[in-house]
PDB file with SEQRES, HELIX, SHEET and CRYST1 records, atoms N, CA, C and O in Angstrom:
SEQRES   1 A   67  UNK UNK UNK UNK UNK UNK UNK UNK UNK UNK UNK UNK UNK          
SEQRES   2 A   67  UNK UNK UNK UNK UNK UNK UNK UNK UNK UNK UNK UNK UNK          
SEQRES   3 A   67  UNK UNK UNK UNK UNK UNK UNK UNK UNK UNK UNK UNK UNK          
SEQRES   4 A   67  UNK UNK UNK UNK UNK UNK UNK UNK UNK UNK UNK UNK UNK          
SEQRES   5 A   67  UNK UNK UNK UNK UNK UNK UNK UNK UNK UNK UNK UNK UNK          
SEQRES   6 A   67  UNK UNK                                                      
HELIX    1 AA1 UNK A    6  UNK A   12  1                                   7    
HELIX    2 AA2 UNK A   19  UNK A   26  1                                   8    
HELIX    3 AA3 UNK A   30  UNK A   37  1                                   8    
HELIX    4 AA4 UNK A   45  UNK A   53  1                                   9    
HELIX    5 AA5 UNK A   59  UNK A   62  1                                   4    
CRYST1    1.000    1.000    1.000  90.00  90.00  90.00 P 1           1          
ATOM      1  N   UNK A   1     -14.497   0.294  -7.571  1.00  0.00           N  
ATOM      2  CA  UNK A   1     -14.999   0.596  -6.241  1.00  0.00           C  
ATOM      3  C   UNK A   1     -13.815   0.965  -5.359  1.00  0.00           C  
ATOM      4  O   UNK A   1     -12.740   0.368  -5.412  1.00  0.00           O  
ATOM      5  N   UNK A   2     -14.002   1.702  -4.771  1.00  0.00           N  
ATOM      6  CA  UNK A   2     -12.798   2.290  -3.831  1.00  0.00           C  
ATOM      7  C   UNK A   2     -13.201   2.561  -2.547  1.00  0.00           C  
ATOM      8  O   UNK A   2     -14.118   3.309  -2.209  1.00  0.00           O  
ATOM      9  N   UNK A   3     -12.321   1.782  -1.707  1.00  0.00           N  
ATOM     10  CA  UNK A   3     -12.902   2.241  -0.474  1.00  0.00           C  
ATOM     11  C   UNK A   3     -13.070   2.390   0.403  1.00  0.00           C  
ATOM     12  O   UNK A   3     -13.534   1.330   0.825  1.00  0.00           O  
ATOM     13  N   UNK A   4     -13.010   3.360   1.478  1.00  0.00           N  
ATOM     14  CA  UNK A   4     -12.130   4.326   2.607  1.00  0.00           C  
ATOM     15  C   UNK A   4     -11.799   3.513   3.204  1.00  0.00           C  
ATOM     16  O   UNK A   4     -12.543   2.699   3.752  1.00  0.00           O  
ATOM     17  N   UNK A   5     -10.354   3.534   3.256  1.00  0.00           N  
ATOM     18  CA  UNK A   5      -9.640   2.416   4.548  1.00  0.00           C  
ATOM     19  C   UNK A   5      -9.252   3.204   5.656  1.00  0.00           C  
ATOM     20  O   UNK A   5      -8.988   2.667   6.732  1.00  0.00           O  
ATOM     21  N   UNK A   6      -9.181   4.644   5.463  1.00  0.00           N  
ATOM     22  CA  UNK A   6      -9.311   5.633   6.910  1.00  0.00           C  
ATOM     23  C   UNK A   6     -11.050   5.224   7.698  1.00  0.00           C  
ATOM     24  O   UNK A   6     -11.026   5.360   8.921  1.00  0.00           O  
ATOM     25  N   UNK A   7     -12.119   4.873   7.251  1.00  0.00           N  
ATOM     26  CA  UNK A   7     -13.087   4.635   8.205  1.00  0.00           C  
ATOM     27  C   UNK A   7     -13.199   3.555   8.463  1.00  0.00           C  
ATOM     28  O   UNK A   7     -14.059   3.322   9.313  1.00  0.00           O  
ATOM     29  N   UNK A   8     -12.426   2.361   7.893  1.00  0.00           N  
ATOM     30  CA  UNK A   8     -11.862   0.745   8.187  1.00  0.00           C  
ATOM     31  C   UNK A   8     -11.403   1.056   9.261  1.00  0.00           C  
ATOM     32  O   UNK A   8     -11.611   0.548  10.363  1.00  0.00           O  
ATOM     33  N   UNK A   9     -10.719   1.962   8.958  1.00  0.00           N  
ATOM     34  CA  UNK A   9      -9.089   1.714  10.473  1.00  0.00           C  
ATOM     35  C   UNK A   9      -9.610   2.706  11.539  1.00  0.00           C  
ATOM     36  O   UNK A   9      -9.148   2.751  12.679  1.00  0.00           O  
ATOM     37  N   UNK A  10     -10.760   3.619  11.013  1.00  0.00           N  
ATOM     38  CA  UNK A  10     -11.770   3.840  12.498  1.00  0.00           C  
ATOM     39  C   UNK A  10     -11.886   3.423  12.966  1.00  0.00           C  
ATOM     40  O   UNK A  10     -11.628   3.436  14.170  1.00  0.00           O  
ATOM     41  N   UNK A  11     -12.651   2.339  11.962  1.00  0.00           N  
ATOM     42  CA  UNK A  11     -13.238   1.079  13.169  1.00  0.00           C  
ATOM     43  C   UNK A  11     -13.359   0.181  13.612  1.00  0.00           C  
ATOM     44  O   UNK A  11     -14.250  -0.426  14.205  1.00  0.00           O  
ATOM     45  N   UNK A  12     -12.067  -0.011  13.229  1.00  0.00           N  
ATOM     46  CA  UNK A  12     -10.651  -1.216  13.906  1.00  0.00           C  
ATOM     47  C   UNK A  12     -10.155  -0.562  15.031  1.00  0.00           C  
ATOM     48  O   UNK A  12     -10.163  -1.386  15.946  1.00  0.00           O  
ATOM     49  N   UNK A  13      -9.716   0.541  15.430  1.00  0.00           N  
ATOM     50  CA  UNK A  13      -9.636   1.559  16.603  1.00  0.00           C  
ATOM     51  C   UNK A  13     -10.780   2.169  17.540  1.00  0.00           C  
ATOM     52  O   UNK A  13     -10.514   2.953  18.451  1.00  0.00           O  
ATOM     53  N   UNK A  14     -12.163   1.714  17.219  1.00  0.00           N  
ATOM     54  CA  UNK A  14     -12.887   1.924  18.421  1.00  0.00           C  
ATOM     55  C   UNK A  14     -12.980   0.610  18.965  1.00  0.00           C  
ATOM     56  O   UNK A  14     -12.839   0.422  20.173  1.00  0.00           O  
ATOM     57  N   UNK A  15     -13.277  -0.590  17.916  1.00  0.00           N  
ATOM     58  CA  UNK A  15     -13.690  -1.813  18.358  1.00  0.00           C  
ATOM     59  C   UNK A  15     -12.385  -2.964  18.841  1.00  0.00           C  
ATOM     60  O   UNK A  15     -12.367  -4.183  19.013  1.00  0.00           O  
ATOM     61  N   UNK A  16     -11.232  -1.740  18.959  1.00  0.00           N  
ATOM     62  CA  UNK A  16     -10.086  -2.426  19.625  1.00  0.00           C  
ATOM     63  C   UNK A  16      -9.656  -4.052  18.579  1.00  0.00           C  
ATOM     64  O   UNK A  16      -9.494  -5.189  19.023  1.00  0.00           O  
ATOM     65  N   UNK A  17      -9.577  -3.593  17.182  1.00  0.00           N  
ATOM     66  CA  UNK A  17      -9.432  -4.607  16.502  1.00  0.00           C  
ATOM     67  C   UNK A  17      -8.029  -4.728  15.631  1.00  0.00           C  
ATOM     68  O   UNK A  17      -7.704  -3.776  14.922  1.00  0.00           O  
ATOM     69  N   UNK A  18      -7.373  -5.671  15.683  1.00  0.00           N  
ATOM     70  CA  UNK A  18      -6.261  -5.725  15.029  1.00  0.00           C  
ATOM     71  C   UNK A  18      -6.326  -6.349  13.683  1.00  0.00           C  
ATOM     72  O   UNK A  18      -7.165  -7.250  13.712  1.00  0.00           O  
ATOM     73  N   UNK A  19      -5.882  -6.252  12.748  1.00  0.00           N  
ATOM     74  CA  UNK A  19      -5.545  -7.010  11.492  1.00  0.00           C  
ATOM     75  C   UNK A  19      -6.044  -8.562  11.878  1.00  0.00           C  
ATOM     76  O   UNK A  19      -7.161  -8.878  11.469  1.00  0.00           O  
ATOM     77  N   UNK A  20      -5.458  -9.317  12.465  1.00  0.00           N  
ATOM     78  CA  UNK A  20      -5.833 -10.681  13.311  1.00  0.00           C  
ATOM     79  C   UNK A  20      -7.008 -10.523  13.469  1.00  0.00           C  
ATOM     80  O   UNK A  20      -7.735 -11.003  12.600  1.00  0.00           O  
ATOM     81  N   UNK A  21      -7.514  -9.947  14.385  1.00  0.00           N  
ATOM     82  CA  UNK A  21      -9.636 -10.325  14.888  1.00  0.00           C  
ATOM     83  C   UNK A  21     -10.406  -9.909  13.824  1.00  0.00           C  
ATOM     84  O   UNK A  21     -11.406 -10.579  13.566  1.00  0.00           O  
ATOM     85  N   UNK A  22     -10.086  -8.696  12.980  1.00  0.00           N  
ATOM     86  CA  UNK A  22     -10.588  -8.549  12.113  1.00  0.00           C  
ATOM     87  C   UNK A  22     -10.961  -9.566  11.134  1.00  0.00           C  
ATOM     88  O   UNK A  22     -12.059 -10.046  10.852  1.00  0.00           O  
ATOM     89  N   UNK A  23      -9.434  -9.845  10.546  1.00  0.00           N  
ATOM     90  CA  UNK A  23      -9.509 -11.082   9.619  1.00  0.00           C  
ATOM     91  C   UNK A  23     -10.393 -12.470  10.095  1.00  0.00           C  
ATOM     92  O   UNK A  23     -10.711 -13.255   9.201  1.00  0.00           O  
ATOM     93  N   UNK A  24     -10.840 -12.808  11.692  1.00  0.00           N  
ATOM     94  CA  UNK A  24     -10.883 -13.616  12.247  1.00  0.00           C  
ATOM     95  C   UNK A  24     -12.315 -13.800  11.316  1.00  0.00           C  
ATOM     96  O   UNK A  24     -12.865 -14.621  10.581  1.00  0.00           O  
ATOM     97  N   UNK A  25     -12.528 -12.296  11.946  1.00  0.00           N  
ATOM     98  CA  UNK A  25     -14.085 -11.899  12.155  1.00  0.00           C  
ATOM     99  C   UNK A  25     -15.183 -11.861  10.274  1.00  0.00           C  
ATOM    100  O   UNK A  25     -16.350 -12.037   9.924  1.00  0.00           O  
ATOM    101  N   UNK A  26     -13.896 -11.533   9.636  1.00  0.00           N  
ATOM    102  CA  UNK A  26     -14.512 -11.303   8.485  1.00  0.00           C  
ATOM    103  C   UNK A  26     -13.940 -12.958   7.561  1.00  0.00           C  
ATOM    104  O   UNK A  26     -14.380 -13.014   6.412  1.00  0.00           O  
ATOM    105  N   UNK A  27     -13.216 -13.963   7.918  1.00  0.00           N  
ATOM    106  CA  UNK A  27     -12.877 -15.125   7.191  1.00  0.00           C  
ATOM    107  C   UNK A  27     -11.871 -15.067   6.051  1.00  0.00           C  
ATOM    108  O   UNK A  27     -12.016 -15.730   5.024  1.00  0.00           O  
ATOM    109  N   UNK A  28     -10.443 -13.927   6.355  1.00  0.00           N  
ATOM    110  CA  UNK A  28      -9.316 -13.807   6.060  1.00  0.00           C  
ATOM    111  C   UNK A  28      -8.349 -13.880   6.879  1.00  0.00           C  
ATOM    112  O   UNK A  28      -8.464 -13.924   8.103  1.00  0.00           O  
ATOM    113  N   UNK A  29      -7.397 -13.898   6.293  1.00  0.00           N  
ATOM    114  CA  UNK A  29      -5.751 -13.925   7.321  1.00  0.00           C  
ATOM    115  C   UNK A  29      -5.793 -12.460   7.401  1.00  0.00           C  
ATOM    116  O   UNK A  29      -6.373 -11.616   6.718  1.00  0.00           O  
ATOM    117  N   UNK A  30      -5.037 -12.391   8.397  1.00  0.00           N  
ATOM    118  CA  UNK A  30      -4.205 -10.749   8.674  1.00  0.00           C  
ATOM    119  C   UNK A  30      -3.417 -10.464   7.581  1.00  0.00           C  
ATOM    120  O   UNK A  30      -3.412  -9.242   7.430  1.00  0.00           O  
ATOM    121  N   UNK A  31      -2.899 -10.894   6.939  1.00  0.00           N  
ATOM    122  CA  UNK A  31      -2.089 -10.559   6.194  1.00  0.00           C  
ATOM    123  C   UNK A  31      -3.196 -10.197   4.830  1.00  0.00           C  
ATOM    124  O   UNK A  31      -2.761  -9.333   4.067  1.00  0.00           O  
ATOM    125  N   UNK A  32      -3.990 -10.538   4.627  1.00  0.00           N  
ATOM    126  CA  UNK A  32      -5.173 -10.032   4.132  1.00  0.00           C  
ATOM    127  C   UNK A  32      -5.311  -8.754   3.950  1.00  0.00           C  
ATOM    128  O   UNK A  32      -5.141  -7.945   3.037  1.00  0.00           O  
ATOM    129  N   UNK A  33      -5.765  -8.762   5.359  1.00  0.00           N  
ATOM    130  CA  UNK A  33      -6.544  -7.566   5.974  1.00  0.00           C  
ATOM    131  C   UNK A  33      -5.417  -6.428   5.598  1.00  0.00           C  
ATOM    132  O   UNK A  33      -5.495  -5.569   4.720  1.00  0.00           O  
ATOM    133  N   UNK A  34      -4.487  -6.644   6.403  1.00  0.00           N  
ATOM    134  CA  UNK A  34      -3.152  -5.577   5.729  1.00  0.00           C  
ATOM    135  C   UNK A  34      -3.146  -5.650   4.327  1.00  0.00           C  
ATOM    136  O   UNK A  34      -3.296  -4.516   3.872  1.00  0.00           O  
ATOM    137  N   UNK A  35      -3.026  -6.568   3.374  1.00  0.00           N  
ATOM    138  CA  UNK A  35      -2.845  -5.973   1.955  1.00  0.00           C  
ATOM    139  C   UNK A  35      -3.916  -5.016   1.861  1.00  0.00           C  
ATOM    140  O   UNK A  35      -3.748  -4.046   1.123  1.00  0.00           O  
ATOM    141  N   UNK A  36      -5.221  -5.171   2.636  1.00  0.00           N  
ATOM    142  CA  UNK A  36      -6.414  -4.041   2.098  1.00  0.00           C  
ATOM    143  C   UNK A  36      -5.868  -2.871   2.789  1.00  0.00           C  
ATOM    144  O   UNK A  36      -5.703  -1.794   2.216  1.00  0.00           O  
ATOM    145  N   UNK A  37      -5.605  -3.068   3.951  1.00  0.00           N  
ATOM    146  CA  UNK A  37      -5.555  -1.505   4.582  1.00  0.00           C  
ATOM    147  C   UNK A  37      -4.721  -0.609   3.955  1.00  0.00           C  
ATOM    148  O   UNK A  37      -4.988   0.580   3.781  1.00  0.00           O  
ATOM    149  N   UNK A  38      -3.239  -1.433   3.455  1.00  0.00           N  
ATOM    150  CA  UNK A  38      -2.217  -0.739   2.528  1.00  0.00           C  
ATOM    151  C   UNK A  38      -2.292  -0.468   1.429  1.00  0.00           C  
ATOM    152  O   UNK A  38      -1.311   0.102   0.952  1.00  0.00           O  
ATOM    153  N   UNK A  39      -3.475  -0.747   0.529  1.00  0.00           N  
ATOM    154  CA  UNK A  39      -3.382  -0.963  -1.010  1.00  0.00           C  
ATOM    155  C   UNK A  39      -3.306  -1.804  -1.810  1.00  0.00           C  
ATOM    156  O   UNK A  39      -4.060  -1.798  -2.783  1.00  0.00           O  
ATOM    157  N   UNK A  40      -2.527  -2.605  -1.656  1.00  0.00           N  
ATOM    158  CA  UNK A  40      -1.530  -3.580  -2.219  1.00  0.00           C  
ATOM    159  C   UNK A  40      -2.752  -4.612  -2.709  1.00  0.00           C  
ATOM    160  O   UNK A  40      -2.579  -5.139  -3.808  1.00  0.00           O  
ATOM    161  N   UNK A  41      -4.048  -4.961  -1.933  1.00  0.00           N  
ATOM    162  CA  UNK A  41      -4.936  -5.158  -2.855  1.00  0.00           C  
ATOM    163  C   UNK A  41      -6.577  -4.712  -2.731  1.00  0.00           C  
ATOM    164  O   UNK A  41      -6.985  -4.284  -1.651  1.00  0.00           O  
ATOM    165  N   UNK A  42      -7.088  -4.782  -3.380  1.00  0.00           N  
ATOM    166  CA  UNK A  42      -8.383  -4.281  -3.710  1.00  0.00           C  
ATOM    167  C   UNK A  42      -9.258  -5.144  -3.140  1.00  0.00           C  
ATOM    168  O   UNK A  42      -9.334  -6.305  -3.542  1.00  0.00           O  
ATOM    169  N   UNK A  43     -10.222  -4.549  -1.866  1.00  0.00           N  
ATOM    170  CA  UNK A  43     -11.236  -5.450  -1.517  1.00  0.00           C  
ATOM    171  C   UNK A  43     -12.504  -5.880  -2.109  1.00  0.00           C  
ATOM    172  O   UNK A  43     -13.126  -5.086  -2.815  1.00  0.00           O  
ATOM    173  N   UNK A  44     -12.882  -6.885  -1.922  1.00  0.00           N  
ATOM    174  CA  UNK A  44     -14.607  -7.456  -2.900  1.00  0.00           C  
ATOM    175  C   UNK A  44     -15.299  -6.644  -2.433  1.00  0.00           C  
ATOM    176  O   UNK A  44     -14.790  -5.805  -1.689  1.00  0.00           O  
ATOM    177  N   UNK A  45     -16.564  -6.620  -2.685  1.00  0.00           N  
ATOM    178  CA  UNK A  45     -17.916  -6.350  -2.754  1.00  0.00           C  
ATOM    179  C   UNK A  45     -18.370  -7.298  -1.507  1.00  0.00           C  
ATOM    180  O   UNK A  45     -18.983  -6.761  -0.584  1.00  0.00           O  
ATOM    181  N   UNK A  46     -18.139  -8.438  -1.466  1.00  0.00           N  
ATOM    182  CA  UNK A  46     -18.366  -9.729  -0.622  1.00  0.00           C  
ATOM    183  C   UNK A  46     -17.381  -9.010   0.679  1.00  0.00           C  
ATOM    184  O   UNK A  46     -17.914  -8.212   1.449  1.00  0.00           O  
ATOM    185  N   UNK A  47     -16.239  -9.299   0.792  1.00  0.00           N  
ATOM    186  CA  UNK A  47     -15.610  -9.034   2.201  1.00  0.00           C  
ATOM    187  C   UNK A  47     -16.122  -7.460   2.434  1.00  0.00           C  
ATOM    188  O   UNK A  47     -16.502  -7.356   3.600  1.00  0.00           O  
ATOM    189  N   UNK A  48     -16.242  -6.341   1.784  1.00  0.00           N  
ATOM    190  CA  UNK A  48     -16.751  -5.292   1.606  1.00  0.00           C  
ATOM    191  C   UNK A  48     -18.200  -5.249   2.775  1.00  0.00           C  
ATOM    192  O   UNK A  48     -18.382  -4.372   3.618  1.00  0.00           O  
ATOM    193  N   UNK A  49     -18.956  -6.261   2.558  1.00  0.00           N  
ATOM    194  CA  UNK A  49     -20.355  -6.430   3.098  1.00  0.00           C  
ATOM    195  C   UNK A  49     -19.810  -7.297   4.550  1.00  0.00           C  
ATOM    196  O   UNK A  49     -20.206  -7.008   5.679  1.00  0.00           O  
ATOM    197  N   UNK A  50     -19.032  -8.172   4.306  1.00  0.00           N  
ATOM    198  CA  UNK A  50     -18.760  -8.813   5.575  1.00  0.00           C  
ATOM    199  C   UNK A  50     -18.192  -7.521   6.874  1.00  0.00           C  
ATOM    200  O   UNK A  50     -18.664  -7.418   8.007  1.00  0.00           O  
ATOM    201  N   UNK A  51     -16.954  -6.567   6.203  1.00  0.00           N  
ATOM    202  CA  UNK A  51     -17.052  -5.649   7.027  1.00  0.00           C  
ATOM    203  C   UNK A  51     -17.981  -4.495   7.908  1.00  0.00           C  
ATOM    204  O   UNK A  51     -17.947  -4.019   9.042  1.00  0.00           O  
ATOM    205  N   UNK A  52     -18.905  -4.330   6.569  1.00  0.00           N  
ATOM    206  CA  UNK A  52     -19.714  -3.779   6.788  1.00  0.00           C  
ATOM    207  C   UNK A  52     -20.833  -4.077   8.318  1.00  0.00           C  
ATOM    208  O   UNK A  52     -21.191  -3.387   9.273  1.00  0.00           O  
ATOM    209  N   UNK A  53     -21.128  -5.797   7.749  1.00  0.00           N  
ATOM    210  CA  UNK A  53     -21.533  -6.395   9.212  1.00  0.00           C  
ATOM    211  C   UNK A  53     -21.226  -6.608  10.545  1.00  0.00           C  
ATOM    212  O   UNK A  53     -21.716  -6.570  11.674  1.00  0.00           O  
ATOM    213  N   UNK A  54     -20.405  -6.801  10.055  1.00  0.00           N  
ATOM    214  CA  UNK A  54     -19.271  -7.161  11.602  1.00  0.00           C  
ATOM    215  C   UNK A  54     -19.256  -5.428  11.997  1.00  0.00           C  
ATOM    216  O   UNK A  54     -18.730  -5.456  13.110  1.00  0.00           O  
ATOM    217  N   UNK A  55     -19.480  -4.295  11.759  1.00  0.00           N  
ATOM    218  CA  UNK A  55     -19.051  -3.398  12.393  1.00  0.00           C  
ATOM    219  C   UNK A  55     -20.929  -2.884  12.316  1.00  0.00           C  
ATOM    220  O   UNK A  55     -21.040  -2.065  13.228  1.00  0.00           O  
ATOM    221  N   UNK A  56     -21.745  -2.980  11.910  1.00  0.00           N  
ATOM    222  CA  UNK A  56     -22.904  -2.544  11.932  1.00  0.00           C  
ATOM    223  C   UNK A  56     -23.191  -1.541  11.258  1.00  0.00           C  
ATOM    224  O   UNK A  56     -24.095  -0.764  11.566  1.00  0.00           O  
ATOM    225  N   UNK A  57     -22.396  -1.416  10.161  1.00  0.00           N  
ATOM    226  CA  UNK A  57     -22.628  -0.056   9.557  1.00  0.00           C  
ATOM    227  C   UNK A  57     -23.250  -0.065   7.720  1.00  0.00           C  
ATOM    228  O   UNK A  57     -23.340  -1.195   7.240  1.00  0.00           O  
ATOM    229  N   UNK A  58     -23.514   0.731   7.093  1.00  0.00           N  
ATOM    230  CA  UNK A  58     -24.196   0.370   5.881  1.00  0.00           C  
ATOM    231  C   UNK A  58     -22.785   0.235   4.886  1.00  0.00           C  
ATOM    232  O   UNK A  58     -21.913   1.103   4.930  1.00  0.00           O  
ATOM    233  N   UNK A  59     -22.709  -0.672   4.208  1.00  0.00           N  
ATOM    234  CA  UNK A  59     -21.849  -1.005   3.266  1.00  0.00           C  
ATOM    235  C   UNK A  59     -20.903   0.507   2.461  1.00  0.00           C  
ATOM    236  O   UNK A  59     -19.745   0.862   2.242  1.00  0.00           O  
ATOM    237  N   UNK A  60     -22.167   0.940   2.282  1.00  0.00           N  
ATOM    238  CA  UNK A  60     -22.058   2.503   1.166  1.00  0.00           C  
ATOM    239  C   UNK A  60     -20.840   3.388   2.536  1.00  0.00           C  
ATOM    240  O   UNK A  60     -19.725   3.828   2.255  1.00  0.00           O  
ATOM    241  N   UNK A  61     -21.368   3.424   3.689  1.00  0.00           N  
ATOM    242  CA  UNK A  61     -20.432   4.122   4.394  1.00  0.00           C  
ATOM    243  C   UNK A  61     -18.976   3.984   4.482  1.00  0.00           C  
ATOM    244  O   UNK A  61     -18.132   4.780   4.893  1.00  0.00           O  
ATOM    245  N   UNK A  62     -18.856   2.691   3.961  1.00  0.00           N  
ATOM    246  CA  UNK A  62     -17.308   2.522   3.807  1.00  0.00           C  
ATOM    247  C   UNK A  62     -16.660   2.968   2.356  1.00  0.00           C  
ATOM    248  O   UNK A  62     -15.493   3.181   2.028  1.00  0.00           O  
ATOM    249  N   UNK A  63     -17.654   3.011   1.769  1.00  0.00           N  
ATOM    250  CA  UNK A  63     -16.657   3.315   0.162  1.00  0.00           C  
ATOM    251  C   UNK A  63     -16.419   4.673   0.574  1.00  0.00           C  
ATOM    252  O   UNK A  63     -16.993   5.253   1.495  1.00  0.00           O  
ATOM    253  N   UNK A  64     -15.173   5.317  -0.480  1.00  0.00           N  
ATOM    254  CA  UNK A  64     -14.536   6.288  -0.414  1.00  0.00           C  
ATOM    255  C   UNK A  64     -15.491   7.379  -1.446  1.00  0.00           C  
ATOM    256  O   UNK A  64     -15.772   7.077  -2.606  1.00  0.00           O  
ATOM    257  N   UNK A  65     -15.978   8.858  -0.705  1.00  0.00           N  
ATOM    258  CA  UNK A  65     -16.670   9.538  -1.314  1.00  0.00           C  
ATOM    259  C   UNK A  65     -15.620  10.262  -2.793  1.00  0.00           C  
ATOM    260  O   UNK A  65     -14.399  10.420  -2.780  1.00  0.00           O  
ATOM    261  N   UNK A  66     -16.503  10.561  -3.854  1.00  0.00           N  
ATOM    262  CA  UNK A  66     -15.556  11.501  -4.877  1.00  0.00           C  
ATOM    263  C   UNK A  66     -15.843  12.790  -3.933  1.00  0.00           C  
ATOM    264  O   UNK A  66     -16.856  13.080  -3.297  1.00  0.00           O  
ATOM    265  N   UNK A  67     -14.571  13.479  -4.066  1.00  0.00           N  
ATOM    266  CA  UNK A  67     -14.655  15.242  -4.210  1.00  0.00           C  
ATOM    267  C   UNK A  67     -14.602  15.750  -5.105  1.00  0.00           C  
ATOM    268  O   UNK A  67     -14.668  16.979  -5.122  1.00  0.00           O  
TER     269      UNK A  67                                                      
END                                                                             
């Protein structure tokens, strides 16, 4: 599963959210949240859906489309 951390960091930038509130919001550390945004590790299915909630959007919209 792969999956778009450019529309993560959308919408961490409309909802004025940092690594910190994020993590607050979804029940990780920031330092978390940064390993996802950078790569370094691969997010669940589970925090996957937690983001999904916390921002109101459908899960599927965050994975990364194939071209």
């Amino acid at each position: 599963m792969k999956v778009n951390i450019d529309k993560i960091r959308g919408l961490m930038a409309e909802n004025h959210d940092t690594n910190e509130t994020l993590g607050k919001k979804i029940g990780v550390s920031a330092a978390t949240v940064s390993n996802y945004l950078n790569g370094k590790t691969d997010m669940t299915v589970v925090l996957l859906g937690r983001v999904a909630q916390t921002y109101n959007v459908d899960a599927f919209t965050l994975l990364a489309q194939d071209k």
